[in-house]
C-alpha positions as CSV (number, residue, x, y, z in Angstrom):
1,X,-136.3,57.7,59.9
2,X,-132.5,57.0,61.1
3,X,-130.0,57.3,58.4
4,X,-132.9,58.0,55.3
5,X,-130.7,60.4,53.9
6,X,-128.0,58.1,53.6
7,X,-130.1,55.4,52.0
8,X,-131.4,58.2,49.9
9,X,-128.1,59.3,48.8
10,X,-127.3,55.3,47.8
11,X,-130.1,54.9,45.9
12,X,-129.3,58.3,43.6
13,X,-126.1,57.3,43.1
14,X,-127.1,53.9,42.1
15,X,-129.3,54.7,40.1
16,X,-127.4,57.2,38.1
17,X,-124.1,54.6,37.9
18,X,-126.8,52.4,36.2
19,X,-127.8,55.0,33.8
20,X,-124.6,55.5,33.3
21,X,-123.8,52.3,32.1
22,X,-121.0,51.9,34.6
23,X,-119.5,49.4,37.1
24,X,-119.4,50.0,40.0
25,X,-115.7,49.8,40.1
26,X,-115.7,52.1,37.2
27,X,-117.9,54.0,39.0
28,X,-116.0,54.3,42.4
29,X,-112.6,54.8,40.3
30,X,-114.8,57.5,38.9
31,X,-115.4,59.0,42.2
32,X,-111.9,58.3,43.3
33,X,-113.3,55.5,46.2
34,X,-112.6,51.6,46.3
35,X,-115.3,49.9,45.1
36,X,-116.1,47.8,48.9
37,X,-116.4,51.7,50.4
38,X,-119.2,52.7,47.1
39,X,-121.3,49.7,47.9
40,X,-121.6,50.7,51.6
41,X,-122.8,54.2,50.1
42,X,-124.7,52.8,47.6
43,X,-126.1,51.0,50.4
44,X,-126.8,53.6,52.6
45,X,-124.3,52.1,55.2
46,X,-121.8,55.2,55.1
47,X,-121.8,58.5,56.8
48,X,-120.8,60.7,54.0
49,X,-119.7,64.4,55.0
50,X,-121.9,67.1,53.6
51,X,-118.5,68.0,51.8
52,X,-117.8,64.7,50.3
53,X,-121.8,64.9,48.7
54,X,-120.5,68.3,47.2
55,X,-117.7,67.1,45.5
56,X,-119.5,63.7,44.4
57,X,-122.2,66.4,43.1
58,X,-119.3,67.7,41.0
59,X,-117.6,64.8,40.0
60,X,-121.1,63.3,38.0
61,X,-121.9,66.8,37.3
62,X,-125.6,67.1,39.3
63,X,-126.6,69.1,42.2
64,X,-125.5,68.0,45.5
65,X,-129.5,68.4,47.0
66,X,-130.8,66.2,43.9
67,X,-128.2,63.3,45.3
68,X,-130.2,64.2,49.0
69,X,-133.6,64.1,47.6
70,X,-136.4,61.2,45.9
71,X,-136.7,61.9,42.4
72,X,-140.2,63.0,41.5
């Protein structure tokens, strides 16, 4: 169960850059990250703070705990 949140968290964020339509350089420019660094999340290689998930939250305009959680 190591690092499930993390992969979690990846597959969101993923996913919602897809629905998005985006690249995922447009998508880590969006975020304000270099694209290599947003792969690793995307990924769910990274070890993002609990504040870095709130203002990623904030940035796509979602709920931080809805980036932490399967969709149902």
């Amino acid at each position: 169960m190591e690092g499930e949140l993390q992969k979690t968290l990846g597959r969101n964020l993923r996913r919602l850059r897809e629905s998005q339509g985006m690249s995922q350089e447009d998508f880590a420019d969006k975020l304000g990250y270099h694209r290599t660094y947003l792969g690793g999340v995307e990924r769910g290689e990274r070890n993002l703070t609990l504040r870095s998930v709130e203002r990623i939250a904030f940035l796509v305009g979602g709920d931080p705990i809805s980036l932490l959680t399967e969709p149902r």
